[in-house]
C-alpha angles and dihedrals in degrees: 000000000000105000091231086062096043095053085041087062101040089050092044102051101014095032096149098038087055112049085038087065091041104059081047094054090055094048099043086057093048091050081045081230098166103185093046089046085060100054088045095057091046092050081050096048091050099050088048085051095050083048097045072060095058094052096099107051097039084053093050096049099036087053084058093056104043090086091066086070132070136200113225141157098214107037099203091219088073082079096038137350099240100036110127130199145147120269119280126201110188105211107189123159124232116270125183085216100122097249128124102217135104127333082018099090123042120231142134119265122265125245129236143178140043098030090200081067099053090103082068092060083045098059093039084063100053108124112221140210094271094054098259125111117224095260095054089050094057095050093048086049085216129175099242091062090046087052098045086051102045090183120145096221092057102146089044098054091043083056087052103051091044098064084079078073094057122124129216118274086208141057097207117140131215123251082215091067121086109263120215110197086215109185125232119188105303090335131056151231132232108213123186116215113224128168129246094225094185092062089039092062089034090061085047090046096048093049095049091041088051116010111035131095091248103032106124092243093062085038082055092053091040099052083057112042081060090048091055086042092054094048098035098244137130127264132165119196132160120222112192132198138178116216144197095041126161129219113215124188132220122188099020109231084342102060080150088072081062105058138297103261085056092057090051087056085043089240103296125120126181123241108206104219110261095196111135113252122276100242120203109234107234117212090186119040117205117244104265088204114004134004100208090064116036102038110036112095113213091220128161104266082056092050088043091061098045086050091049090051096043084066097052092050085053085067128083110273110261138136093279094049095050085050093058090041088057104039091061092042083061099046088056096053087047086051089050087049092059093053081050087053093046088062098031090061088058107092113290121245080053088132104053082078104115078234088089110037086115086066114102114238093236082065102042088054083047098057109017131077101219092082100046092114087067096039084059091042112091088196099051100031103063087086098052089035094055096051095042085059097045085043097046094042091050084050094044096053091042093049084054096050082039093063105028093023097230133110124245113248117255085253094047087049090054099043088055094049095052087057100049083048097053090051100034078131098084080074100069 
């Protein structure tokens, strides 16, 4: 007889006896204890003999009372307690359309009905040694489940258990469930809300397999950020939690009287939080296309300078008058520089939003700070710094046609350029 069959059995009807003998057959081969081993192994052959001999009649009276469970994929007491209602399978297909629902996630069917047969559902989804769980094998009508049986009322017995598989004859719903008026055209639906417990506990399985404290992902990266502490050497990791959750209970102290997917999770689903996200209020928004043109005020500190260099420029061209020109290129620039700062103190990483995809990365390595690290590298920055020259030289002579209406000379052009060029600097 299959093994998986055999240890159902012994733990079922000599429970105690058999886990007693098994704990001492462990112990007995660690202690390399060879004469006790040996007792141990016969006390558990015989137990699994004496359970082999139960096989019959446990098969004849669990058949009989799998028809007092259901598979389902939405139980109805996840809504209330007492709500009844045929069996539902929901059988959607799979569908790449973003939405968690149905078909989309693959998981096994939940169990309803007489909690005292539970133990049947138990023993239909035994895997066995040829990959197949009980279940499977009766619906296939093989050979190995027939041989594993060895009843002579086979087929009666697989008819049995496969009323577990039945579906409702009726639609009716419950006055217990939840009801949604959901329009449709001029009329109107009346939808009843069940659960899809399977998703439900799938959703519970996936966060405390990856995002709680002791879920063994975060235990991995732990073990070995102590290792790399012990022996001094580096090691990044990344735990991740998700917080705020909510457990939320179904069945009371019986979670079994709900279905049989809730008692193995003793009862106790996860709500995600649903409040709304906490923004930041932004006093400064970063340019979506270009930031000279979108983000310099032309206030009047910044007229007052251009007015100022106009002037100058009015005089003949000496030493003094170079100085001065060059004194006011450098305050706007400083002025500019304070508009980049502006951008650069919101959170770095601002500029990978698909808001700004439009953005030129010149200009993203100009503003955000993220890219400091090439700003500051004399190897990576010629690129960024040569485009923020030609871009701020083009600004600054329009910015000049834009308030005298009237275009720089070709010198002057070339005199202005030679000093952005010199404190490019400022730009880092």
């Amino acid at each position: 007889m299959d093994t998986i069959i055999t240890d159902f059995l012994a733990t079922k009807f000599y429970k105690k006896d058999f886990e007693k003998w098994g704990k001492e057959l462990v112990k007995v081969i660690k202690n390399n204890d060879k004469e006790k081993e040996e007792i141990a192994k016969s006390e558990l052959s015989t137990i699994k003999h004496k359970a082999n001999l139960e096989l019959a009649d446990w098969l004849e009276n669990s058949s009989k009372r799998a028809g007092q469970l259901s598979l389902t994929s939405h139980p109805p007491k996840f809504s209330h307690p007492d709500a009844k209602i045929d069996a539902i399978v929901a059988n959607c297909k799979q569908k790449n359309d973003g939405l968690l629902r149905s078909g989309n996630v693959e998981v096994d069917l939940d169990v309803v009905g007489n909690a005292a047969s539970l133990d049947v559902n138990k023993f239909l989804y035994l895997e066995l040694n040829n990959g197949l769980t009980i279940l499977q094998n009766l619906e296939q009508n093989n050979h190995y489940i027939k041989q594993q049986f060895k009843v002579s009322n086979f087929d009666e017995i697989k008819t049995n258990f496969l009323k577990i598989k039945k579906l409702g004859e009726t639609t009716k719903s419950s006055d217990k469930l939840k009801q949604v008026y959901f329009p449709v055209d001029n009329n109107y639906h009346l939808l009843s809300l069940l659960t899809p417990s399977a998703i439900v506990y799938k959703l519970k399985q996936r966060i405390n397999d990856n995002f709680q404290a002791f879920s063994l992902k975060n235990k991995e990266v732990k073990g070995q950020a102590e290792k790399a502490l012990k022996s001094g050497d580096e090691f990044i990791g990344i735990l991740e939690n998700i917080w705020n959750l909510t457990a939320f209970g179904y069945g009371g102290t019986k979670p079994q009287n709900i279905s049989v997917i809730n008692n193995k999770n003793g009862g106790i689903s996860y709500l995600l939080s649903s409040m709304p996200p906490i923004l930041k209020k932004r006093k400064i928004q970063p340019p979506k296309q270009d930031f000279f043109k979108t983000n310099i005020y032309l206030g009047d500190w910044l007229k007052q300078d251009f007015e100022y260099l106009r002037k100058v420029l009015s005089n003949k061209n000496n030493i003094k008058v170079r100085n001065k020109r060059n004194e006011v290129i450098i305050n706007i620039m400083l002025q500019i520089k304070t508009e980049i700062d502006k951008v650069r103190n919101i959170d770095k990483d601002w500029s990978n939003s698909d808001t700004y995809t439009k953005l030129p990365k010149w200009q993203k390595i100009l503003l955000d700070n993220q890219y400091k690290n090439i700003r500051d590298n004399k190897e990576e920055n010629q690129d960024f710094l040569s485009h923020t020259q030609l871009e701020f030289a083009k600004w600054f002579s329009k910015i000049y046609n834009k308030l005298f209406d009237t275009n720089l000379g070709d010198i002057e052009i070339t005199d202005i350029e030679e000093v952005i060029e010199c404190e490019m600097e400022i730009f880092k």
